[in-house]
C-alpha positions as CSV (number, residue, x, y, z in Angstrom):
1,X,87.9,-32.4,37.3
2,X,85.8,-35.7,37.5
3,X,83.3,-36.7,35.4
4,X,80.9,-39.4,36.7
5,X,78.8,-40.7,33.8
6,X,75.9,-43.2,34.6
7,X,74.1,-45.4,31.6
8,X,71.6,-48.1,32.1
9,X,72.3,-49.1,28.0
10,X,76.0,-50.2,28.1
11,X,76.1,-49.9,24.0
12,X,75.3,-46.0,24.6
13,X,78.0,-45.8,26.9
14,X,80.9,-47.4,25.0
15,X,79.9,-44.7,22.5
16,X,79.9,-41.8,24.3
17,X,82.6,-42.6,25.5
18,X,84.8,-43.1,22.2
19,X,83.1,-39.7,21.6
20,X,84.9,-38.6,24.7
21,X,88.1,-39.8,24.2
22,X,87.9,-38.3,21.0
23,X,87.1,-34.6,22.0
24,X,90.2,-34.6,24.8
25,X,92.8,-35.7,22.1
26,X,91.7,-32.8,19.9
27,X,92.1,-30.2,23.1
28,X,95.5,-32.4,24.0
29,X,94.2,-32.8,27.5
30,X,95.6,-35.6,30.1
31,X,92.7,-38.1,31.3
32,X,92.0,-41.1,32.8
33,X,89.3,-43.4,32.7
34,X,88.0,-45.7,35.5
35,X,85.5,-48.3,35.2
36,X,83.1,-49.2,38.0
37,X,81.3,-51.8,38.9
38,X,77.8,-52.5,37.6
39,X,75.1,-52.2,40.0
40,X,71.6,-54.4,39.6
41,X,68.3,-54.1,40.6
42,X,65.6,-56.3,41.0
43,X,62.1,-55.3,40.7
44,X,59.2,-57.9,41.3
45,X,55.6,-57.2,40.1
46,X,52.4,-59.1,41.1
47,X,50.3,-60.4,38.2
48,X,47.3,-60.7,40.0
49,X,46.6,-58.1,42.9
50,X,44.2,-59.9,44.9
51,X,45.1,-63.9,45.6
52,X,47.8,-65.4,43.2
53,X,50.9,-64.6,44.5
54,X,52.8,-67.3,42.5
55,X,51.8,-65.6,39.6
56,X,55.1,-62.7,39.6
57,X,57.2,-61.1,36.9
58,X,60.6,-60.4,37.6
59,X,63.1,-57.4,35.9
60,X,66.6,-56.6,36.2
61,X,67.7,-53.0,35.6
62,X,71.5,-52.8,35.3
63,X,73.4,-49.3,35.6
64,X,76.9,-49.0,34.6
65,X,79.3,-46.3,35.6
66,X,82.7,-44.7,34.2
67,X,84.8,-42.2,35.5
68,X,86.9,-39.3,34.1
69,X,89.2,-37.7,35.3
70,X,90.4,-34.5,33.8
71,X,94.3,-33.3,34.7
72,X,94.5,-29.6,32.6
73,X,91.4,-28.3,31.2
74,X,89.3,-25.1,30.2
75,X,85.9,-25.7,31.8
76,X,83.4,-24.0,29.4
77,X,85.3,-25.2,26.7
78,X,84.8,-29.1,28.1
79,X,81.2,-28.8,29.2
80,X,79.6,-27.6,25.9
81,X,81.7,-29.6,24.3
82,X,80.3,-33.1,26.3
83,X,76.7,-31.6,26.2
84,X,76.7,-32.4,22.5
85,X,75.3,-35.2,21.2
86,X,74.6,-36.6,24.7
87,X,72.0,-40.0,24.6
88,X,69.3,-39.7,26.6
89,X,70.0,-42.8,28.2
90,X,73.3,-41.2,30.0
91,X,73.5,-39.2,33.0
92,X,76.2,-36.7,33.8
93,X,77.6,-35.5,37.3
94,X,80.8,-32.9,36.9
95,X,82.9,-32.1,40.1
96,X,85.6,-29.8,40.6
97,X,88.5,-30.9,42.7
């Protein structure tokens, strides 16, 4: 079983995460965790809409990513258990090998 958990707040993340890691010693499941890299995004927004075009503001939205993978495990057991005091900030995406 993979777990592919998305945050754009790294802070959030590193939490959940702990939170995690916590939950699989309890059920004494095997698991491994893979970092990926961080993906940024650069969004430029005109000030003025008609002639300044000098005058720009520029953001950077970064997402992080994790990984993991799940050896032996009960699946309803697993899901509710992650559901729980999820962020809002973090995405989850579960496949089944």
């Amino acid at each position: 079983m993979k777990i592919k958990i998305k945050s754009i707040d790294q802070q959030s993340l590193k939490i959940y995460l702990m939170n995690i890691k916590k939950i699989l010693k309890v059920l004494k499941l095997e698991y491994n965790i893979f970092n990926l890299p961080t993906k940024q995004k650069l969004i430029t927004l005109l000030k003025s809409p008609h002639v300044n075009k000098t005058a720009r503001e520029q953001f950077k939205i970064r997402t992080y990513k994790t990984i993991v993978k799940i050896s032996n495990f009960n699946k309803f057991k697993i899901l509710k258990l992650l559901s729980l005091n999820k962020p809002k900030t973090i995405t989850l995406s579960i496949k089944n090998n």
